[in-house]
N, C-alpha and C positions, 0 to 999 in steps of 0.2 A: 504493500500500500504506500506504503511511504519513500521506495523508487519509483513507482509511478506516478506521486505528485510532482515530487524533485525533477521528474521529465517533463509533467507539462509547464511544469516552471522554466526550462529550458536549460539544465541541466545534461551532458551527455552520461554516457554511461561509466567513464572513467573519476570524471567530475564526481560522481556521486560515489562512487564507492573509496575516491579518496575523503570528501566530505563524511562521510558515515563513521570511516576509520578513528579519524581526527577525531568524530565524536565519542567513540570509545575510549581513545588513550588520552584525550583531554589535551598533551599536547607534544609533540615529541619531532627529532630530527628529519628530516627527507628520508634517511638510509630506512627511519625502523619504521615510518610508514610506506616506505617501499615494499618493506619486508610482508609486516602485516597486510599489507591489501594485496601484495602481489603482482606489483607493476614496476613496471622498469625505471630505476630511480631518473634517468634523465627525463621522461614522460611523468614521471611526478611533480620535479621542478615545474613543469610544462603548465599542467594541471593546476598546479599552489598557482601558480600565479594566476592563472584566470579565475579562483572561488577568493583569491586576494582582492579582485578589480568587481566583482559582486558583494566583496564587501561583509562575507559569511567568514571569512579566517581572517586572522592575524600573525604577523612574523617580528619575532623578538630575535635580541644579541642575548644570551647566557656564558659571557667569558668570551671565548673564541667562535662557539658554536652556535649556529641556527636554529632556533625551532620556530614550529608552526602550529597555533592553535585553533580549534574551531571556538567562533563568539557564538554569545548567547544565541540559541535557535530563535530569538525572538526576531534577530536581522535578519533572518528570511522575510520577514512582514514590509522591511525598508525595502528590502532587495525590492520585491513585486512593487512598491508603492514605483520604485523609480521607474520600473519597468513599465507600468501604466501610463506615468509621467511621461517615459521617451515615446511610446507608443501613441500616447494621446499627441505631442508636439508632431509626430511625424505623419501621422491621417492627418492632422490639419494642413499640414506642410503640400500632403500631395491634393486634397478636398480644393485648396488654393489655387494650384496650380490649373486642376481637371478645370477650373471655372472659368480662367485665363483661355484656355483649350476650346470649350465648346463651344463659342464663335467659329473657331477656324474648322471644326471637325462637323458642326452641322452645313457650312459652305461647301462642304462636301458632299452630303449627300446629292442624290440625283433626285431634282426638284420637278425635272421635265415629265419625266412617266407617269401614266396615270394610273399602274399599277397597282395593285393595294400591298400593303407590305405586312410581312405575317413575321413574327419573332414567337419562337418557343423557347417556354420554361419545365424544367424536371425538377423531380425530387422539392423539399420543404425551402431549400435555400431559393433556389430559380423563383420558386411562387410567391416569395417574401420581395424579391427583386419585380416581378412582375405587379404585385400590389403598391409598390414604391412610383412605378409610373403615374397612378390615379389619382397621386398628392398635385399634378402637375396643371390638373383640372381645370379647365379657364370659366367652367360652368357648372351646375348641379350636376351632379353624376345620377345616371339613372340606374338601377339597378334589382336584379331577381338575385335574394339571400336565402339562404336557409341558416341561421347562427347559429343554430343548434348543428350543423354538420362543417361548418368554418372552425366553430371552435375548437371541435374534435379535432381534427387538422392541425391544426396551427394554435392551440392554448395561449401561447406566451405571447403568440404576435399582434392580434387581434386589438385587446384591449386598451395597446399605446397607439396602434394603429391609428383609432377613433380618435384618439385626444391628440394626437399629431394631425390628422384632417380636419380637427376642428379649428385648431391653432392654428391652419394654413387659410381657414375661412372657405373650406370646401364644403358645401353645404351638398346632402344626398337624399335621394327621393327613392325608398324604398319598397318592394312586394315579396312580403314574409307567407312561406305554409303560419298554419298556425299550431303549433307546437310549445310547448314551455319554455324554451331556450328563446325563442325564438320573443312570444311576446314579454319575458321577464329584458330582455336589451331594450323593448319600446320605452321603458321608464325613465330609459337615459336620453331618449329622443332631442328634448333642448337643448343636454349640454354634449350629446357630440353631432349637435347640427342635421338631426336628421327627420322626414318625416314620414309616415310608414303607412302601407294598406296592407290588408290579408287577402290571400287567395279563400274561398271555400272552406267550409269544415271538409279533412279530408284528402284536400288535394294536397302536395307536395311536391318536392323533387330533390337531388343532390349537388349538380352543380351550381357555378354561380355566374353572371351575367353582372358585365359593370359598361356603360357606353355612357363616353364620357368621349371633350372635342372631337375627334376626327379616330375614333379610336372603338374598339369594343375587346372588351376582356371576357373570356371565356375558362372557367378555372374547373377542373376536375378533381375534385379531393379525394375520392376514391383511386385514380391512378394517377395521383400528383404531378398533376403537369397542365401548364398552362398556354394561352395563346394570346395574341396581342395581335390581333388586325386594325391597321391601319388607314383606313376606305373612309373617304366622305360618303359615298354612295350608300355604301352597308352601313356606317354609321347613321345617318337618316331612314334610314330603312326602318332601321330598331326602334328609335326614337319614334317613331310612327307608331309603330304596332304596341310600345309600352305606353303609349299616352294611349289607347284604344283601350290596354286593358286596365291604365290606373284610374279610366273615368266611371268602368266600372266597379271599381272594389269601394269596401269601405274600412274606415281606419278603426273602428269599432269592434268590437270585439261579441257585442253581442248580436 
């Protein structure tokens, strides 16, 4: 358990088993941590100095001699802070950049065809990235949910999902089955901007449906994968046929 934290902390596998040693002898020369962990003293040197530059050991003079101890386990705690810390300075660093970029990179695209353009997503990450596009909304997003089979799906994502579209002022027009999942999200209607009708006692479905500017999302949670067409044409298309059936329903429950 506790090599496999030390790795996803980014620790290698030498790194830790000289880190571990140290923890047991408290504190002692290159040679007899070589000895005890069983790696070649010049790759120990090697090793000391990079759990030195993390900031987890320290190196004293004893007379003529070297040693090396592990600090407190608690500096694992500093270690991650900084490593958050670089990590956070460095997605900013390139978040900056990409924004510099996307002037020049949508000049690119081919403006002339009147093609529709289709983009597929996989798996839970693709579909987090595909629902990232609908933040981009110039208008009400219209949309067929089922929350009760989103959530399933995607638990963790959902919920910040709403309060980041609300914060962007993406206001959504929604047609729910009527299921418990489904009407216990209508409570939060005002505060993540959204306003909602039911199909039927009855009816339902699984996928999900978001048509929004020039665009239509198509999400399948059953085999995780999404689709992103790009079509003014189809995009009006939808928009037609969801204002036909949202003049039918009602927001009411009974």
């Amino acid at each position: 358990m506790l090599k496999e934290i030390l790795k996803e902390l980014g620790f290698t596998s030498k790194e830790t088993v000289i880190y571990m040693t140290l923890l047991e002898l408290g504190s002692a020369k290159a040679g007899e941590i070589a000895k005890k962990a069983d790696v070649n003293r010049t790759t120990v040197y090697d090793i000391l100095g990079l759990l030195l530059k993390k900031g987890v050991v320290n190196q004293y003079k004893k007379g003529s001699q070297t040693y090396f101890g592990a600090l407190d386990p608690g500096r694992l705690l500093s270690y991650v802070d900084r490593e958050i810390e670089n990590t956070t300075e460095r997605l900013t660093k390139q978040k900056n950049q990409i924004k510099h970029l996307i002037p020049q990179l949508v000049s690119l695209q081919n403006k002339a065809t009147s093609k529709p353009r289709v983009q597929f997503y996989e798996g839970e990450k693709g579909m987090r990235e595909a629902y990232e596009d609908t933040l981009t909304s110039k208008q009400p997003i219209l949309a067929y949910a089922n929350v009760e089979t989103v959530h399933e799906a995607l638990p963790n994502f959902f919920p910040t999902y709403y309060k980041r579209r609300a914060a962007k002022g993406v206001y959504i027009r929604a047609i729910f089955p009527r299921n418990a999942v489904s009407i216990e999200r209508t409570k939060l209607d005002q505060a993540e901007m959204r306003a909602t009708r039911f199909l039927p006692q009855g009816e339902t479905f699984t996928p999900e449906i978001n048509i929004y500017n020039n665009k239509i999302l198509v999400a399948s949670w059953k085999e995780k994968m999404a689709i992103i067409i790009e079509s003014k044409e189809f995009a009006d298309f939808h928009r037609v046929i969801f204002e036909q059936l949202w003049g039918t329903l009602s927001s009411k429950l009974s």
